[in-house]
SETOR-170535 format. One record per residue (C-alpha): residue in three letters; x, y, z. Coordinates in steps of 0.02 Angstrom, whole numbers, padded with zeros to 5 digits, always signed. Each point is the difference from the previous one (the first is absolute). Example, Ala and Ser with C-alpha at 12.3 -4.5 7.8 and 13.67 -1.06 7.14 Angstrom:
# residues 2
ALA+00615-00225+00390
SER+00069+00172-00033
# end
This chain:
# residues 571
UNK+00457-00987+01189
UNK+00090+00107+00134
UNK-00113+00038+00142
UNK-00052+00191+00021
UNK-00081+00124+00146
UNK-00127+00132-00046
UNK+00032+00149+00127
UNK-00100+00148+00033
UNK+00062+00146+00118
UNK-00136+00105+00089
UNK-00020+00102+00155
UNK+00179+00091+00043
UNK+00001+00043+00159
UNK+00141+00155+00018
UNK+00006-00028+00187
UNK+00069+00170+00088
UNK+00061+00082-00167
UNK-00171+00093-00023
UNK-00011+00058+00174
UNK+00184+00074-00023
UNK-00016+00084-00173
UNK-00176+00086+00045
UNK-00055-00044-00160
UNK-00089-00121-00118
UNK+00114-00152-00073
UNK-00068-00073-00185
UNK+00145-00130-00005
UNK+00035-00128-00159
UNK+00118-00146+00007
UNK+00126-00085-00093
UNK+00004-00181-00035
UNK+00178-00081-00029
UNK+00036-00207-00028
UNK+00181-00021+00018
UNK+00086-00162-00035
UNK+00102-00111+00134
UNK+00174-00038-00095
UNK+00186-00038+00028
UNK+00129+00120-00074
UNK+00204+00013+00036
UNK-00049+00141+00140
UNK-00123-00133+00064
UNK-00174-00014+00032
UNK-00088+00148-00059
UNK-00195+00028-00057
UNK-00014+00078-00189
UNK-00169+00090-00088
UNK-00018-00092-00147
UNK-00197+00067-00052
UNK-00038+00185+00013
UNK-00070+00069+00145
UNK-00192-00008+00015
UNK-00125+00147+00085
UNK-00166-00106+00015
UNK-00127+00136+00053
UNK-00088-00038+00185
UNK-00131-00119+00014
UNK+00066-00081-00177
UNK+00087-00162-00028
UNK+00168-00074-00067
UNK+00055-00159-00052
UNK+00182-00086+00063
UNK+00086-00154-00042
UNK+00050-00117+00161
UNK+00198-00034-00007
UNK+00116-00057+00142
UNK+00103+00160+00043
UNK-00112+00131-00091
UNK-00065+00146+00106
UNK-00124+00155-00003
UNK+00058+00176+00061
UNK-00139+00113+00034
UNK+00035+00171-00019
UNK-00113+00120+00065
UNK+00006+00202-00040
UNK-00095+00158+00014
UNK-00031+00105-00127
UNK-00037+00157+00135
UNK+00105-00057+00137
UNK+00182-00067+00022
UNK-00064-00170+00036
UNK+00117-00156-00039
UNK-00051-00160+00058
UNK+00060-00178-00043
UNK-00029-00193+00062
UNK+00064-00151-00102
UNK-00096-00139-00006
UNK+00079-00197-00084
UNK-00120-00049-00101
UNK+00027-00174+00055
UNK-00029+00012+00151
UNK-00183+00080-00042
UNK-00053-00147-00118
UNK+00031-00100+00163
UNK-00107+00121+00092
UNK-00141-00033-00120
UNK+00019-00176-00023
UNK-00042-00015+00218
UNK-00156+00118-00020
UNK-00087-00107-00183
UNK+00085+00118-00136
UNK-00007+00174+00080
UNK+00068+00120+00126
UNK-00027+00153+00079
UNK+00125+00096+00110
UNK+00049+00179+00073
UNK+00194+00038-00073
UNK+00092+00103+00104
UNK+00108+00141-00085
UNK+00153+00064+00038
UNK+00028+00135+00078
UNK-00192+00022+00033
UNK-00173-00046-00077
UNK-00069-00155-00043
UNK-00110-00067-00139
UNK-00102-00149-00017
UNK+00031-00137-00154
UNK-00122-00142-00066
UNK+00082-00138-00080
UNK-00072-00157-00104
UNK+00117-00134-00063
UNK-00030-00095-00158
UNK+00051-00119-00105
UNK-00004+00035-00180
UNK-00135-00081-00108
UNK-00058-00121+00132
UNK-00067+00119+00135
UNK-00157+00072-00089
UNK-00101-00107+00097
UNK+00080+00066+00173
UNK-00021+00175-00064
UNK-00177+00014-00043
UNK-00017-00067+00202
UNK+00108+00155+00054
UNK-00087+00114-00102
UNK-00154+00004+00088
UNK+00053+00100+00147
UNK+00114+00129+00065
UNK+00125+00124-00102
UNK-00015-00107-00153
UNK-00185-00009-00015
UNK-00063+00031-00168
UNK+00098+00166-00011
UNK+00110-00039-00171
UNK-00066+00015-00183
UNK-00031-00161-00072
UNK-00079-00043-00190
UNK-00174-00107-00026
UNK+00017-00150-00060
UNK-00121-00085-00137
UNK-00028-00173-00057
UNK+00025-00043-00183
UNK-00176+00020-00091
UNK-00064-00159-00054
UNK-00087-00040-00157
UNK-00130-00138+00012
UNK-00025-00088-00162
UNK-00071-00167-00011
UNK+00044-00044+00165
UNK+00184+00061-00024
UNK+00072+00129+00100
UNK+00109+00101-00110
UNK+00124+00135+00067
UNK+00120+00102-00101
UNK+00188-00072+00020
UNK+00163+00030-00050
UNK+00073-00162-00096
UNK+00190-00002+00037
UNK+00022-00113-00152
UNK-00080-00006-00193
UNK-00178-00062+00038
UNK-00128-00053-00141
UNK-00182+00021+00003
UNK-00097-00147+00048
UNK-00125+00094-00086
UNK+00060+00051-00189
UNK+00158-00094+00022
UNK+00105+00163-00038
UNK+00133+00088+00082
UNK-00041+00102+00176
UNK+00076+00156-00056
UNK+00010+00139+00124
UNK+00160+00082+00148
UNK-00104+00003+00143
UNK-00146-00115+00048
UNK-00022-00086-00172
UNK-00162-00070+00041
UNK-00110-00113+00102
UNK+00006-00153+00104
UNK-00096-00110+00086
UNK+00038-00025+00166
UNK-00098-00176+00029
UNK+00047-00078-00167
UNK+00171+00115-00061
UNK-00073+00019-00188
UNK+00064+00141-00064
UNK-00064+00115-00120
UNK+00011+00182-00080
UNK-00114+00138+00066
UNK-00095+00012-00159
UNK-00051-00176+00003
UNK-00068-00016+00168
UNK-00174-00004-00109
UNK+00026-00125-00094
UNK+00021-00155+00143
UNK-00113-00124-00011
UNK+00055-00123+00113
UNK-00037-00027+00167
UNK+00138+00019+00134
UNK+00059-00178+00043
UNK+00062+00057+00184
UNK-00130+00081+00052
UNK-00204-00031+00016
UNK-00014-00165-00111
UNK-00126-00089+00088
UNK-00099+00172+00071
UNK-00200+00011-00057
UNK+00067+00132-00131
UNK+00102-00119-00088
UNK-00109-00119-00003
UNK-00131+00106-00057
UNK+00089+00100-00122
UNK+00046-00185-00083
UNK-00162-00060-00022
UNK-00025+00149-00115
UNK+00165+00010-00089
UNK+00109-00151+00026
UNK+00175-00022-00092
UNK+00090-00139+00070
UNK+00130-00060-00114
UNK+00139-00060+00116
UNK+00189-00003-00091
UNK+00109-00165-00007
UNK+00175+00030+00080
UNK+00145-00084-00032
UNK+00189+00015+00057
UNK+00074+00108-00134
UNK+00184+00036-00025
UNK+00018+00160-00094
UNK+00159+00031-00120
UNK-00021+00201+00015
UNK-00040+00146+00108
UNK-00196-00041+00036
UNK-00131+00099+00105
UNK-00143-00057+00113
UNK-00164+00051-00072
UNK-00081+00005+00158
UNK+00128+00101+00120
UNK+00083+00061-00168
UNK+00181-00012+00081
UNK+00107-00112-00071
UNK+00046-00168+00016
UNK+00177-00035+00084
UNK+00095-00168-00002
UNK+00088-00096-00128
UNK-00091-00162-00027
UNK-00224-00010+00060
UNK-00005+00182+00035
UNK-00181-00018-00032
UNK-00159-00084-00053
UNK-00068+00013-00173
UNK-00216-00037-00047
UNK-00005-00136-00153
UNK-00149+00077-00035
UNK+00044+00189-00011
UNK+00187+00019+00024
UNK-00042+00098+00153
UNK+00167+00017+00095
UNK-00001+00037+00176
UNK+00116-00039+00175
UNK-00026-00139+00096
UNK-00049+00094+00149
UNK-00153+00087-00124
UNK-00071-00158-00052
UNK-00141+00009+00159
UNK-00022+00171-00046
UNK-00040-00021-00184
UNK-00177+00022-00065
UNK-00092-00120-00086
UNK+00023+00113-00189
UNK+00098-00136-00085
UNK-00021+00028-00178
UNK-00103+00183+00045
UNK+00063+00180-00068
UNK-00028+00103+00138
UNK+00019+00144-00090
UNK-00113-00007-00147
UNK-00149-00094+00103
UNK+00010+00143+00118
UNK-00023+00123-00145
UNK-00147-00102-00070
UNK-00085+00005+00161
UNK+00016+00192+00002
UNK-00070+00007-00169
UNK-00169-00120+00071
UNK-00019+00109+00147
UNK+00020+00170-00090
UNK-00124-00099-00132
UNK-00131-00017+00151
UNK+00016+00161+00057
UNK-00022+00086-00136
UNK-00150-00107-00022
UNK-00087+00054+00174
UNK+00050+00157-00033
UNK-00119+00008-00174
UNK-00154-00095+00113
UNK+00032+00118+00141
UNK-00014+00152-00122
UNK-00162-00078-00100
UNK-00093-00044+00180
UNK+00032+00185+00041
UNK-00080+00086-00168
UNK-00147-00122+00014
UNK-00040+00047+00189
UNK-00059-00139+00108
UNK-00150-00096-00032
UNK-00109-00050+00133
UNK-00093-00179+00015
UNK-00180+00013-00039
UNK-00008+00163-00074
UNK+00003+00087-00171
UNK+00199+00058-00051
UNK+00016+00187+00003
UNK+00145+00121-00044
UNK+00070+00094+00144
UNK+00044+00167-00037
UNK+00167-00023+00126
UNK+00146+00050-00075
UNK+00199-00042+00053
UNK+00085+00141+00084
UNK+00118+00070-00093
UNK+00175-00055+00034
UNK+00124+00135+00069
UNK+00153+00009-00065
UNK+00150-00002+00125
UNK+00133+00145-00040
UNK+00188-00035-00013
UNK+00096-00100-00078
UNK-00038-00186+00060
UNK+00117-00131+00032
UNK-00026-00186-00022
UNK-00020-00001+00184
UNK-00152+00109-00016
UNK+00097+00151+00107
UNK+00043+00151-00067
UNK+00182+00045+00046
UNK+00004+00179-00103
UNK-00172+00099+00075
UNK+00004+00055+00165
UNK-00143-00022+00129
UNK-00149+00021-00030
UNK-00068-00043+00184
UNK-00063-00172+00034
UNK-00179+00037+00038
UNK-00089+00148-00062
UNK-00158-00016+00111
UNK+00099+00032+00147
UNK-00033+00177-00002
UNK+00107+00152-00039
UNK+00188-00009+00045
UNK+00068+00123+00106
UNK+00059+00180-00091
UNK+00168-00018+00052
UNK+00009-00184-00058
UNK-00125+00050-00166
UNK+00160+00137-00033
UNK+00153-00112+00016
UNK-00086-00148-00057
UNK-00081+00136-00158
UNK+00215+00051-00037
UNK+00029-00156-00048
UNK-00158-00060-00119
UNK+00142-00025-00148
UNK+00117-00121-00072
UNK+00164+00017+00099
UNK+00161-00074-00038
UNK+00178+00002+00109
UNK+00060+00160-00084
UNK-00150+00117+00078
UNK+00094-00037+00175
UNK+00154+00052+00085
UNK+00097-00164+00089
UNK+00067+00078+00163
UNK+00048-00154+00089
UNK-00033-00179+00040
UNK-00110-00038+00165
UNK+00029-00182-00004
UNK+00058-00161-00100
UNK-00053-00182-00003
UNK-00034-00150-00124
UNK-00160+00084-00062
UNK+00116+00148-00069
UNK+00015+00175+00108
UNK-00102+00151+00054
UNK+00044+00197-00059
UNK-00036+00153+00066
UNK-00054+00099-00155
UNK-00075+00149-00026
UNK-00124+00038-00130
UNK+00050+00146-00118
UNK-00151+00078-00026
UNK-00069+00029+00168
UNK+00161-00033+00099
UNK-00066-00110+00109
UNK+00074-00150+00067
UNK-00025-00179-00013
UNK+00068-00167+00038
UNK+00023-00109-00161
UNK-00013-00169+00008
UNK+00127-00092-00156
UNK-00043-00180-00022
UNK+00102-00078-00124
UNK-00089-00119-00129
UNK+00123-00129-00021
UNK+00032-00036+00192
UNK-00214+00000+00010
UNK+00006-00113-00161
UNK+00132-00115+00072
UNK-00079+00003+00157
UNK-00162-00054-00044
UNK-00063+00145+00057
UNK-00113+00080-00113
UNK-00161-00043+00111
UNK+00060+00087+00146
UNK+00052+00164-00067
UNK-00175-00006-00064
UNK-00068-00017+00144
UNK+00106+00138+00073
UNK-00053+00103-00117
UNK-00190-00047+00032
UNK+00021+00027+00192
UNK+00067+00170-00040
UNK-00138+00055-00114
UNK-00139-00038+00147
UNK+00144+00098+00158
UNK-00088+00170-00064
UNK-00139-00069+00106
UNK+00099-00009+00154
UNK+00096+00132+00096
UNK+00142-00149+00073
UNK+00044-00074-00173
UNK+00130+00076-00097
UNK-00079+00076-00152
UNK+00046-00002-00178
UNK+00002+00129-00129
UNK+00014-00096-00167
UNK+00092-00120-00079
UNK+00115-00017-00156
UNK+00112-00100-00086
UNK+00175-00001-00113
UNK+00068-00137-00103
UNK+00116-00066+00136
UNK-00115+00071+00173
UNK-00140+00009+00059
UNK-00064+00150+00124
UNK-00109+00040+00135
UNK-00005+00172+00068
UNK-00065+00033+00159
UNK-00004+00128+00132
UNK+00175+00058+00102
UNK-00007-00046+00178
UNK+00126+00068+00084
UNK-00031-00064+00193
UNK+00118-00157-00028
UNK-00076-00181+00036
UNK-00029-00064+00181
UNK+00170-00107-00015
UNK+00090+00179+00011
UNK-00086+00047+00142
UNK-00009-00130+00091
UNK+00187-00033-00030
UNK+00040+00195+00089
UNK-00092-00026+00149
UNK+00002-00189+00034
UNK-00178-00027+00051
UNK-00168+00106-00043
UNK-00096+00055+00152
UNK-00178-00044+00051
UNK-00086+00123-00097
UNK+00085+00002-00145
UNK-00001-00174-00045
UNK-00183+00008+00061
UNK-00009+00138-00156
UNK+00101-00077-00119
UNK-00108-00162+00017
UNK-00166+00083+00001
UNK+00047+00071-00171
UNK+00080-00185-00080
UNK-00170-00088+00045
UNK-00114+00132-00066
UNK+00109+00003-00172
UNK-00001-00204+00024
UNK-00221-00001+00036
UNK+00001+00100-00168
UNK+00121-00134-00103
UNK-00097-00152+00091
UNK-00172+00101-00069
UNK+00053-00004-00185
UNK+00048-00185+00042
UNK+00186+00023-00009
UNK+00125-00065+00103
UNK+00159+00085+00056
UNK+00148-00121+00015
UNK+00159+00110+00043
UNK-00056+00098+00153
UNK+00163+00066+00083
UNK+00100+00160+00078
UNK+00090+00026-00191
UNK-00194+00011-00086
UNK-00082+00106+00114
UNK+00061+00194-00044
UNK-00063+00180+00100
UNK-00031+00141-00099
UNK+00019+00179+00067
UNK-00131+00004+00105
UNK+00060-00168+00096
UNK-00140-00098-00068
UNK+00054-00186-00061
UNK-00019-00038-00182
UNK-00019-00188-00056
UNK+00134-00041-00135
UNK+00062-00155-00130
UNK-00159-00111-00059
UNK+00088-00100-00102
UNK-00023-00147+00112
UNK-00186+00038+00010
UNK-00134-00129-00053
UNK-00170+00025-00039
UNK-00156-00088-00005
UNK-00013-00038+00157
UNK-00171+00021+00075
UNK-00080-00120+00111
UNK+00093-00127+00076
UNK+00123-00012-00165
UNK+00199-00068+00038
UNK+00155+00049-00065
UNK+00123-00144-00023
UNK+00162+00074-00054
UNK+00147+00034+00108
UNK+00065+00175-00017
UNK+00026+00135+00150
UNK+00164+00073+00094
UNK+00041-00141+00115
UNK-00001+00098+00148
UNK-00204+00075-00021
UNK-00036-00138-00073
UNK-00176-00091+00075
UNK+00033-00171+00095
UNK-00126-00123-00128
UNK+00097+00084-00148
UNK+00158-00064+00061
UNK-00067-00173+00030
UNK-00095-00008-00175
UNK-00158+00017+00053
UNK-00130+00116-00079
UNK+00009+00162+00039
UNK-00125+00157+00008
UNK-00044+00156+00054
UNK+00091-00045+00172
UNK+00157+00013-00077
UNK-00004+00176-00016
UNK-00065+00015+00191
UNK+00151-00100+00050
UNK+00134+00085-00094
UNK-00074+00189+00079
UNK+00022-00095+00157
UNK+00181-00026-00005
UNK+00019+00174-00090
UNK-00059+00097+00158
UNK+00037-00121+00124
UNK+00172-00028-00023
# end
């Protein structure tokens, strides 16, 4: 790929034109790449893209070609100012080469002025490494929006560690033996042992993962109790038709021993699968998993009729004469709204997390009071969209009834679906419920849902996010950072209290309201549970706040968060 420069223009110095004119200059400029080519009237430079007007302190991208140049164009929009360098871009990816990838020098305009330029050269697709190094200091530190990253979710079953993938090709299930139906990511496979299976089925293995654990104490253990060991006979096979592997479920290619074939079973599977194969030979996965369920639901039930009959007798005490305890159960309270199989109620609004925390606040009681109904898209006016991303996008909307405004969050249900995501908007939506308790989280009004959406409406916040600000004046002073991080940690003490961890700390989260104060935004990376000395293990973060044992694999914590406000407000 064709080597590139990332420029950013800053600091125009207007030299003696301010002292002339007697007034103030608010100058723009004008970015042209011409084009070094021969023509019958000779050599001549040509403007084959359309002229650019990056904003100061911003940054463009330009491809590195022998005999292309840069024309800086600088005007006033108050005063008759016209100033213009040229600058070969060739020549400046030599520059940066000298001084390890980047450069920083004064241009001088002509007639008058100056302006100073910061230039990085890189190659395309090879340099990430080299940028993340650059990145760290300087004009390019941390000042440009980038999205958080997440690690696919594992499901461990068995020892297996199942993740939702696309299958490029027809795949069977190694499971049920049918068809992996489905546009997106069809279902799940292992990543130790590559058996694939559908989504529905991921209860029914029974096998032990082959890659992965097979001499651990669990596996021992767990065959002392329930042992199946029926290993399958293999045997060069050539197939006469189009036949799949029952343990991959892609297809075997070749014309003659594509495969090997079980006397026993007629299992077929690639040669490369054979160490990966479970002992099942002759086993139904399928219908021994549903037996199982039925045993297990059998003993349940069963402990569930002793627990109940221990309960109306009342204990009886050792040595003394039985007598009947006039204790009753408390009576179970029913939980209003409609209930999903989750155990969440997407249609009711917010009820408040904890009632014994004392009376809310009358202004909150009021807005909070408004909206004690079931709500649906219609009851709000769409103004405009605050932001986009994978997740789906944020409105401004305002509520009919009362006219006030909120921000809507749209999350659509078969990106969370596909995305294996269902956990984490719950948990979004369970950090939201206890931000009423805090004055730094963002708080949420209620939540409902349409056949193709779901929605979260919270409240407007019309300050902008730190990236903004940060981004118009380059660097936050002493005293404001000193603010701005007083407020993250006191929101992050109260997250760390309920035992949750916040795992996207950055400048795009972290939103003012009117009064300047910082609001805490986006839990959908959160994880709780954590109390004590409890680990995460799952890579997911923006790479740039991201904590140094998360990007090494190692356990992370509460720490995390500390590191990531480090970087925010120490840039």
């Amino acid at each position: 790929m064709s080597p590139f420069l990332r420029i950013g223009l800053s600091n125009f110095d207007c030299g003696t034109c301010q002292a002339c004119q007697g007034e103030a200059v608010n100058p723009y400029c004008a970015v042209l790449v011409k084009e070094y080519v021969e023509s019958e009237n000779g050599q001549m430079y040509i403007q084959k893209k359309p002229t650019m007007y990056p904003p100061w302190d911003s940054t463009f991208d330009a491809h590195i070609n022998k005999g292309r140049v840069m024309q800086i164009i600088v005007k006033g929009k108050n005063v008759d100012l016209i100033s213009e360098t040229t600058v070969e871009l060739y020549s400046l990816a030599e520059r940066c080469r000298k001084n390890n990838g980047r450069t920083e020098i004064w241009l001088e305009l002509k007639p008058q002025g100056r302006m100073l330029m910061n230039a990085r050269y890189f190659l395309e697709m090879s340099d990430t490494k080299d940028m993340s190094e650059f990145e760290n200091e300087g004009f390019f530190a941390l000042h440009q929006r980038r999205g958080a990253i997440k690690q696919a979710k594992v499901h461990h079953v068995k020892c297996h560690e199942f993740t939702a993938t696309f299958f490029p090709q027809p795949t069977f299930c190694s499971v049920c033996h049918e068809f992996v139906w489905g546009l997106n990511k069809q279902g799940y496979q292992c990543r130790q042992c590559n058996a694939a299976i559908h989504k529905k089925c991921i209860d029914k293995v029974i096998a032990k993962c082959t890659g992965s654990a097979i001499n651990s104490r669990e596996t021992m253990f767990h065959k002392e109790r329930f042992k199946i060991d029926m290993p399958h006979r293999f045997k060069v096979y050539n197939y006469k038709s189009p036949t799949f592997c029952e343990h991959c479920g892609t297809l075997l290619w070749g014309l003659a021993r594509q495969g090997l074939k079980c006397d026993a079973c007629g299992m077929n599977v690639h040669h490369r699968c054979q160490t990966k194969v479970a002992n099942l030979c002759g086993i139904n996965q399928k219908l021994m998993a549903e037996a199982l369920a039925m045993i297990e639901s059998t003993q349940q039930a069963r402990s569930l009729r002793d627990s109940e009959h221990i309960f109306r007798e009342g204990p009886v005490e050792i040595g003394l004469p039985c007598s009947t305890k006039n204790e009753t159960r408390p009576p179970c309270v029913p939980t209003p709204g409609k209930r999903e199989p989750q155990g969440i109620s997407w249609d009711s609004p917010l009820d408040g997390s904890n009632k014994s925390a004392g009376p809310p606040e009358p202004e909150v009681s009021m807005r909070r009071t408004s909206l004690q109904l079931k709500l649906k898209i219609d009851d709000f006016i769409l103004h405009k969209m605050l932001g986009k991303g994978s997740f789906g996008k944020v409105f401004l909307a305002e509520f009919k009834r009362t006219n006030q405004f909120f921000a809507i969050k749209a999350l659509k249900k078969d990106v969370v679906l596909m995305d294996d995501d269902v956990e984490c908007t719950m948990v979004e939506k369970r950090v939201l419920s206890l931000a009423w308790e805090h004055p730094f989280l963002t708080h949420m009004f209620c939540t409902f849902q349409t056949k193709e959406n779901l929605f979260f409406v919270m409240e407007y916040l019309n300050g902008g996010d730190l990236m903004y600000h940060i981004q118009s004046c380059h660097k936050f002073d002493l005293s404001r950072a000193t603010f701005y991080a007083a407020e993250v940690i006191l929101g992050l003490q109260f997250l760390h209290s309920k035992g949750i961890v916040y795992r996207d700390l950055k400048l795009d989260n972290i939103l003012l309201d009117r009064d300047g104060h910082i609001k805490i935004a986006d839990f959908g990376m959160c994880k709780e549970n954590m109390l004590g000395d409890a680990k995460t293990n799952t890579f997911c973060g923006t790479p740039d706040y991201i904590a140094p044992e998360v990007g090494t694999h190692c356990l992370g914590g509460p720490f995390s968060a500390w590191c990531a406000e480090a970087k925010c407000v120490l840039p």
